[in-house]
N, C-alpha and C positions, 0 to 999 in steps of 0.2 A: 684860548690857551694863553698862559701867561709865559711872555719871554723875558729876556732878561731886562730889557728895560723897563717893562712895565713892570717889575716887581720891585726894583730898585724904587723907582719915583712912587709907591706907596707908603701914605705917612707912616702907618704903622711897620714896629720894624719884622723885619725878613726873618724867619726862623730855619733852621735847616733841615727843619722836613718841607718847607716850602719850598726853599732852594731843589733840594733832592728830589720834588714832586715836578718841578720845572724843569729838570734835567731829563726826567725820564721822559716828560711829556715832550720832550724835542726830540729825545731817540729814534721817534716812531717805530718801533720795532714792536710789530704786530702780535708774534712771540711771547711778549713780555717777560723777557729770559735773555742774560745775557752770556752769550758764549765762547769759553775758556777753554783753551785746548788745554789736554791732560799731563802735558810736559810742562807746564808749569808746577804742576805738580812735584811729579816723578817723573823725569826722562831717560833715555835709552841709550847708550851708545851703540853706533851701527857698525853693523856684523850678521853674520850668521848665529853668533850664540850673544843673547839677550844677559845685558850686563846693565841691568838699573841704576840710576843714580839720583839723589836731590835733585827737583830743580830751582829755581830760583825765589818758589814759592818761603822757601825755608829758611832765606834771608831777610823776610821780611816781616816775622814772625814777634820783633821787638818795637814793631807799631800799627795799632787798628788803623789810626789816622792813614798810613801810609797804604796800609792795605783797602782801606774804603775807597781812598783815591784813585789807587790801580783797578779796580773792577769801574768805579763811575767812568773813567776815560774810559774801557774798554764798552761801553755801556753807550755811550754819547757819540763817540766817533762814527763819521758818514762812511760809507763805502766807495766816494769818490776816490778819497787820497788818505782815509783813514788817519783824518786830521781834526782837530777841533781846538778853538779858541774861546776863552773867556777870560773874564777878570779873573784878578788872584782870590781877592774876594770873594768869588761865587765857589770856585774849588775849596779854598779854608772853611766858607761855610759852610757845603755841602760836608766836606769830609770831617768835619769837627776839629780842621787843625787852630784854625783862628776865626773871630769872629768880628774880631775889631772892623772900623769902618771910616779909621786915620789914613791908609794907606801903610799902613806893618804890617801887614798880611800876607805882603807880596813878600818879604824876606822869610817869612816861615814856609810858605807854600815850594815858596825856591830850595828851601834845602831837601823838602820830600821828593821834589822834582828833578834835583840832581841825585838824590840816590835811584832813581828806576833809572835816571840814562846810567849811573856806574852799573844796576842790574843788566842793561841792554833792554832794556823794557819799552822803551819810551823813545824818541828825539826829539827835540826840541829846538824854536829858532824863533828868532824876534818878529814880532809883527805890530804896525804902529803901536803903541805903547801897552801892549798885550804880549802872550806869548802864546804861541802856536805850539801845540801839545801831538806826533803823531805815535800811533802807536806801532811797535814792532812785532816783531813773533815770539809769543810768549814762553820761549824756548831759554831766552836769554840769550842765544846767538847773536843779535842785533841784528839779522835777516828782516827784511821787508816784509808785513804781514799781510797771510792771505788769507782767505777765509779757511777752515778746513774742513775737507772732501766729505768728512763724516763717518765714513768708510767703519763699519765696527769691528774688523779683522783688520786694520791698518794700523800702524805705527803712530805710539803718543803722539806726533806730527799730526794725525789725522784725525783722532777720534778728540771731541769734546764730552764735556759736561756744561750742565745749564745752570747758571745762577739765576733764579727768579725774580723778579720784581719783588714778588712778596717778603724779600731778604730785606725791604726799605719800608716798603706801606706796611709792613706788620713790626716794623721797628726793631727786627732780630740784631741790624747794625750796630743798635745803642745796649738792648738786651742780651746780647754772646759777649762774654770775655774772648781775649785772645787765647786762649787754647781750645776754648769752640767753637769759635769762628776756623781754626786751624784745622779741627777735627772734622769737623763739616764739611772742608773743602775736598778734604783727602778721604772721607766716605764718599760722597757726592759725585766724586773723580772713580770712582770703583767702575767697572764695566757693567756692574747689574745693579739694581738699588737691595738686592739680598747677599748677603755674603759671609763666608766665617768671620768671625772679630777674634782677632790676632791678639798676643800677648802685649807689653804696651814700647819692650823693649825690642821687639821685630817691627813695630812702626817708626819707632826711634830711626833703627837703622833703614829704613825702605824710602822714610821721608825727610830726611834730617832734622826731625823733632825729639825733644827731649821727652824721656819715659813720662816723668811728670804732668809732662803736658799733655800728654795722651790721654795718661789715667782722669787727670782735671776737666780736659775736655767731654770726654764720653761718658763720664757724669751729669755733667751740666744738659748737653741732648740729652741723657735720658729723663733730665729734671724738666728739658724743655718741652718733652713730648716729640724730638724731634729725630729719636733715634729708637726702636723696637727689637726686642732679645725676644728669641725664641728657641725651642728645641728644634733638630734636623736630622733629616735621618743621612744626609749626604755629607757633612762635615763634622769631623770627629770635634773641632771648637763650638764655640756656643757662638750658632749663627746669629744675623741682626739684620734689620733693614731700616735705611735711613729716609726720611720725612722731608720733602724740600720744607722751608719754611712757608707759614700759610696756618690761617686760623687753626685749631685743634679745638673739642671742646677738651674739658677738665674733668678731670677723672675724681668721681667723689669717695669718698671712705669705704662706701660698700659697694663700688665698683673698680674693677680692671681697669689698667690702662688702657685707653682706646687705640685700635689693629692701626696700624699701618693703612693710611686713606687708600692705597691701592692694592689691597688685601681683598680678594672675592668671598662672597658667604658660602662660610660652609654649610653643609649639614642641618636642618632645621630653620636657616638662614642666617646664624651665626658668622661671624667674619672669623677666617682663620690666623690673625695676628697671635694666636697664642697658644696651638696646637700642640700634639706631641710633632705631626711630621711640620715639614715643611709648610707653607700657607700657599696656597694658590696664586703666586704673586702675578700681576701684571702691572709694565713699566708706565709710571703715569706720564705727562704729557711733555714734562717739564725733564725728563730722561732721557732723550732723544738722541742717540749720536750720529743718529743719519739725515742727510737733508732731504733723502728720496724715501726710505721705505721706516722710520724713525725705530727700528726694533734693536735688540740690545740680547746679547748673548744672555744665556741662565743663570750663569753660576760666575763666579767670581775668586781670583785669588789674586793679592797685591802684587805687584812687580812682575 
C-alpha cells in the first residue's frame, strides 16, 4: 500500500487520482462507501410537526473543489477521534484545488478549510507543521460526530446515504459538473433509490438549489446513465431511480437505455427498468441505511 511518504519520494510526479487512490487505501473501510448523514442534506427542525429546511449541503454548492474535499475528510477520518492529518499538498491535490509543490497550497487549502469550520463542518488545530482536520456532525450544528444509528424510521440525524468509492475510481468527481454532483447527492439522500422526480422548483425549495440547477443536473445523470425514468402506477409524477456511480455499459442506437443495475428481470428474463408499472426494484448494496438489517423503506417522497 502506498502511504504518503512513499508517494511523495517518487520521481515521477504525483497525479491526483494517485493521491485519491492513497487516501482511500488508508481509509480502510471495508464498505467501500462513504457515509453521510442525510441532514446534510435536508434537515429538520425538531417537533412534533416536520418543518424541513436546507442543510448545509446547499452552501457549498459554488465549489466542486470544496465539496470533494468535504466527502474525502469524511472518507479518511479514523474512528478514534474522528481526526486526520496530512499535508496541505495531499488535500489540494487530491481535491483539485492546487497542485503546486512550492508550498502555496497550503494558502488555498486554508481558505476551503476555513469555509467548512464557518459551515460547522469541520475543526481544526495546529499540529507540528500540519493541521489536524476533525470532522463534525454533518448537520452543521458544530456537534461532536458520531456515527449514525442507521435507524430507517429515524430522524435526518439518523439515517445516512452512501457515497461509493466508485464516485473516484470511475472518475464521476472529474466527469459531474456541479449541478450533478448536487443532484446526485440529493437523489442518493432519498430514502428509496425509486422515487417520484419532482418539479425542479419543489427541489429548489426542499434543498436550497436553484431551479436551473436541478433541470441542468438531472439531465447530465440521465446523459450519465446514472439516473433511470420510468412509468408508475403509484405516483401520479414520472417516477425515477437513481444509479450509485459504477461502470454502466453504453446504450447503442438500436438499443434502450440500460435498467437500473438493481432492477430484477421480468417477464421472459427481461429487466424491468422500463415497464409500464413499477420495476421490481431491490436496494443495491451501496443503499443501506441500516447498520444491522441494511433495508430501506419502498417508496419515497422528499422532505
Amino acid at each position: 500500500m502506498n502511504t504518503e511518504l512513499t508517494v511523495l519520494k517518487r520521481d515521477m510526479a504525483v497525479s491526483q487520482d494517485d493521491t485519491i487512490r492513497m487516501l482511500l487505501e488508508q481509509s480502510k473501510r471495508t464498505g467501500r462507501a462513504v457515509l453521510i448523514r442525510r441532514a446534510f442534506v435536508q434537515d429538520a427542525d425538531p417537533g412534533l410537526r416536520l418543518v424541513t429546511r436546507p442543510g448545509p449541503f446547499s452552501k457549498m454548492l459554488r465549489s466542486n473543489e470544496r465539496l470533494d474535499l468535504f466527502l474525502l475528510i469524511h472518507c479518511v477520518t479514523a474512528r478514534a477521534d474522528w481526526g486526520v492529518t496530512h499535508r496541505s499538498e495531499t488535500w489540494g491535490r487530491a481535491a483539485g484545488i492546487s497542485f503546486a509543490t512550492n508550498g502555496t497550497a497550503s494558502a488555498a487549502v486554508s481558505r476551503h478549510l476555513h469555509k467548512l469550520k464557518e459551515l460547522k463542518l469541520i475543526s481544526t488545530e495546529p499540529y507540528g507543521r500540519m493541521v489536524k482536520i476533525t470532522k463534525l456532525l454533518e448537520d452543521g450544528s458544530g456537534d461532536p460526530y458520531t456515527l449514525p444509528s442507521g435507524d430507517k424510521e429515524g430522524s435526518r440525524k439518523s439515517t445516512y446515504f452512501k457515497v461509493p468509492f466508485a464516485y473516484w475510481e470511475q472518475h464521476y468527481y472529474r466527469k459531474l459538473s456541479m449541478p450533478a454532483k448536487a443532484m446526485l447527492l440529493i437523489l442518493m439522500s432519498q430514502r428509496s433509490p425509486s422515487f417520484a422526480l419532482h418539479k425542479a422548483r419543489e427541489y429548489a425549495l426542499w434543498y436550497g438549489v436553484s431551479p436551473s440547477t436541478v433541470g441542468r443536473g438531472i439531465e447530465e445523470l440521465k446523459k450519465k446513465r446514472l439516473l433511470y425514468e420510468f412509468l408508475s402506477e403509484h405516483w401520479t409524477a414520472v417516477a425515477a431511480a437513481v444509479c450509485a456511480p459504477s461502470p454502466v455499459p453504453r446504450a447503442t442506437a438500436s438499443s434502450a437505455a440500460p435498467p437500473a443495475p438493481w432492477a430484477r428481470a421480468g417477464p421472459g428474463g427481461s429487466s424491468g427498468g422500463s415497464s409500464s408499472t413499477d420495476p421490481a426494484l431491490i436496494p443495491p448494496a451501496w443503499w443501506s441505511r441500516s447498520s444491522k438489517t441494511g433495508t430501506t423503506r419502498s417508496a419515497c417522497t422528499p422532505g
